[in-house]
C-alpha positions, 0 to 999 in steps of 0.5 A: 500500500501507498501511504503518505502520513501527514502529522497534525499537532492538536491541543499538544497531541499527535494525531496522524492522518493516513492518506494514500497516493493514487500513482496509476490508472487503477490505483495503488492495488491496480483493482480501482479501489481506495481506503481514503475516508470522508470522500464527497458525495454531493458536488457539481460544477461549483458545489464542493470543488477545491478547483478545476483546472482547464483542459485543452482537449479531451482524453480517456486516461485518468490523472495520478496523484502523489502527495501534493502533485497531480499529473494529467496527460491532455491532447490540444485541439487546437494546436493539435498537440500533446500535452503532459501537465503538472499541478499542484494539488492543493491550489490547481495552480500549474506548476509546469507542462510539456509539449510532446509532438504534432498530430493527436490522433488517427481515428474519431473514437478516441485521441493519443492522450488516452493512456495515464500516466504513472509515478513512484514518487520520483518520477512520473512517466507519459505514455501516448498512443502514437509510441511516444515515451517520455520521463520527468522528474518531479520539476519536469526534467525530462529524464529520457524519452523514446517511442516504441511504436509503430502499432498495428491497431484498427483504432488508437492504442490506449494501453496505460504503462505500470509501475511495479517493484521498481519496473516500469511495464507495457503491454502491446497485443496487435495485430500481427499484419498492418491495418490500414496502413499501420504497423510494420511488416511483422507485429509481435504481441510482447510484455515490455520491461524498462528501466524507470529512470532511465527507460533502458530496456529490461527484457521483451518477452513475446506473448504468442495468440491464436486470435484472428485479426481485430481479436488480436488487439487489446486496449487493457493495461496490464495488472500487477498481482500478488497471492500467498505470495506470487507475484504475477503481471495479468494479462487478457487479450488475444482470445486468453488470459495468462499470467507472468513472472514479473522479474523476467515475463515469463508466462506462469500460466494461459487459459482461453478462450472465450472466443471458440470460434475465433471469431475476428471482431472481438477485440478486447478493453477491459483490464483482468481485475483480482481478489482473494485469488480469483482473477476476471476476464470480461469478454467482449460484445455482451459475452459472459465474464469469466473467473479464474484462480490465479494460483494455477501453472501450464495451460489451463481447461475450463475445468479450471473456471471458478464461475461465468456470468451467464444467466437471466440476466447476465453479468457483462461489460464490453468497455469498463474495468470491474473493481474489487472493494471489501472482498468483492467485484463490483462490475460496470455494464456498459452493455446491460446498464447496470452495477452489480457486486459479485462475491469473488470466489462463487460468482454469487450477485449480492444485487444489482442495480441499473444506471441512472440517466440515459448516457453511457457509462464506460469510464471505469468505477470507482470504490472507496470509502462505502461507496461506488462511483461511475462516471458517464458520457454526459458528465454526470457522477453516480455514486452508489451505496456499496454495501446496498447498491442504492444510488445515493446522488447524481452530480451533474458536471460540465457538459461534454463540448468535445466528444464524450466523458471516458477518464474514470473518477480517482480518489487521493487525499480525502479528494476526488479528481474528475476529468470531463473533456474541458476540465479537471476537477479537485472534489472535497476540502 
């Protein structure tokens, strides 16, 4: 766990405040959730807000808080840039910025600035879907950079990068033949290693897959995992989920497929999430989510399967990446328009609620402090009751002027941060 400890003198006593740094897209325990306390549940455009900072363009990917800094990733319409943003955290103030390259995009779905970034503490890491990568100290030195595309990819490449154990780890599961125009003449799937501070490269381990055409690509990020002891990099895309040795990418173990028939058009978007030992792959285009254990070895059967989502109404998601909170997964459904708690080990669906509003909800959620948060393509902020699935409030934000609200709600320091398309949000005292 991430902890910073903040100690405040009161009445000659010491009490100590716990706060906890959110340093990557999905969190300090890369499963969406926080153990900060006192997080709002009533706020607006100028209801409860420490500050917001504006935003130049649109993007997917998340900001990242450690201790007094923010650090958010943005394209520049205007000037069709990217752009990499320091700020302060308690006053929004703007400490520095980077310009990084021309061009923001290839396609209308999404743009470059998609992936967030990630920070240990010392240094903070952009990544862009155009293979740009660059490295900043805390005062926004640039410590080195690199592009490690092409990409084969029929839409933008999103994949967030990861900091682990003093390892900084990327994804790229592509086609392995061009796509309109892109990529090379031979395009491998691999798990990528890099040195941190000086992105030296680690080790490339290559990562094979039977799938067919756009079933080859993946959006996800991968996710660090640690289990009675084993520490694994998940990894879900190309019709299987497999596990890795961190030190070294090996594969520790592959199940698949979701996808029998190879079908060509499924490629995949949500990250695999664990707990309590029990990893999920949601399949895309309305398919089952499945469960496995993650203390398996080989290739594994469907013996191997825990559970699957299948039922009268059936548990799914094409886009968000579930959460795990208090011994549960809590799943987003952008397809079925709900939220659901499944219990990790039996698959059991303690309840499950529909989703407010008439928008879509493909941002990821958010699980802290007794409460789920979900965020959708209008701006709005639905915060739920985690234990009964009661929606507790809608909080209108701004309204999108420049495609749709996709970056996920984080937590850190008792404060919210919510990034719509022409605004980043600081929510709380």
């Amino acid at each position: 766990m991430l902890l910073t400890l903040a100690t405040v003198a009161v009445f000659g006593a010491v009490d100590v405040v716990q706060a906890e740094n959110w340093g990557q897209w999905r969190g300090p325990r890369f499963d969406g959730s926080s153990t900060e306390k006192n997080l709002p549940t009533e706020f607006g455009v100028d209801q409860n807000v420490a500050w917001k900072f504006p935003l130049p363009g649109p993007s997917a990917g998340t900001p990242v808080v450690w201790d007094d800094r923010v650090f958010v990733s943005s394209a520049d319409l205007e000037n069709e840039t990217l752009k990499a943003y320091c700020l302060d955290r308690k006053s929004g103030q703007l400490l520095w910025e980077r310009t990084i390259g021309q061009g923001i995009a290839h396609d209308t779905r999404s743009n470059y600035a998609a992936p967030s970034p990630a920070t240990d503490g010392e240094t903070v890491i952009f990544f862009y879907g155009n293979g740009q990568m660059l490295a900043f100290d805390f005062d926004g030195k640039e410590l080195w950079s690199k592009n490690v595309g092409p990409f084969a990819f029929q839409w933008t490449f999103s994949t967030s990068p990861v900091l682990y154990d003093g390892k900084l780890y990327l994804q790229v599961l592509q086609r392995d033949t061009p796509v309109n125009g892109r990529g090379g003449k031979e395009n491998p799937s691999y798990l990528l290693a890099l040195e941190p501070k000086t992105g030296d490269e680690l080790w490339r381990v290559l990562r094979p897959s039977k799938a067919q055409a756009e079933s080859l690509e993946a959006f996800n990020t991968p996710m660090p995992y640690e289990y009675n002891g084993r520490k694994q990099i998940l990894i879900a895309g190309g019709d299987a989920l497999t596990g890795h040795n961190p030190e070294t990418g090996e594969e520790l173990w592959r199940w698949g497929t979701w996808n029998p028939q190879r079908i060509g058009h499924w490629r995949l978007v949500p990250s695999p999430i664990a707990g309590d030992g029990v990893v999920l792959a949601c399949a895309p285009k309305k398919e089952p989510i499945f469960a496995l254990p993650v203390d398996k070895s080989g290739l594994l059967n469907d013996d191997a399967i825990l559970w699957d989502s299948e039922g009268e109404r059936p548990i799914s998601s094409d886009v968000p990446t579930p959460a795990f909170y208090d011994g549960d997964f809590f799943v987003l459904s952008d397809v079925s328009k709900s939220l659901s708690r499944v219990e990790a080990r039996t698959g059991k669906v303690k309840w499950t609620v529909d989703t407010p509003g008439r928008a879509k909800y493909e941002a990821s959620p958010l699980a802290g402090d007794g409460k789920i948060y979900a965020l959708n393509f209008d701006g709005e902020a639905a915060v739920f009751d985690a234990g009964t699935g009661k929606l507790l409030q809608v909080n209108a934000l701004d309204k999108p002027t420049q495609g749709s609200v996709r970056s996920s709600i984080i937590a850190s320091q008792e404060q919210l941060f919510i990034r719509t398309t022409t605004m980043l949000y600081c929510i709380g005292k």
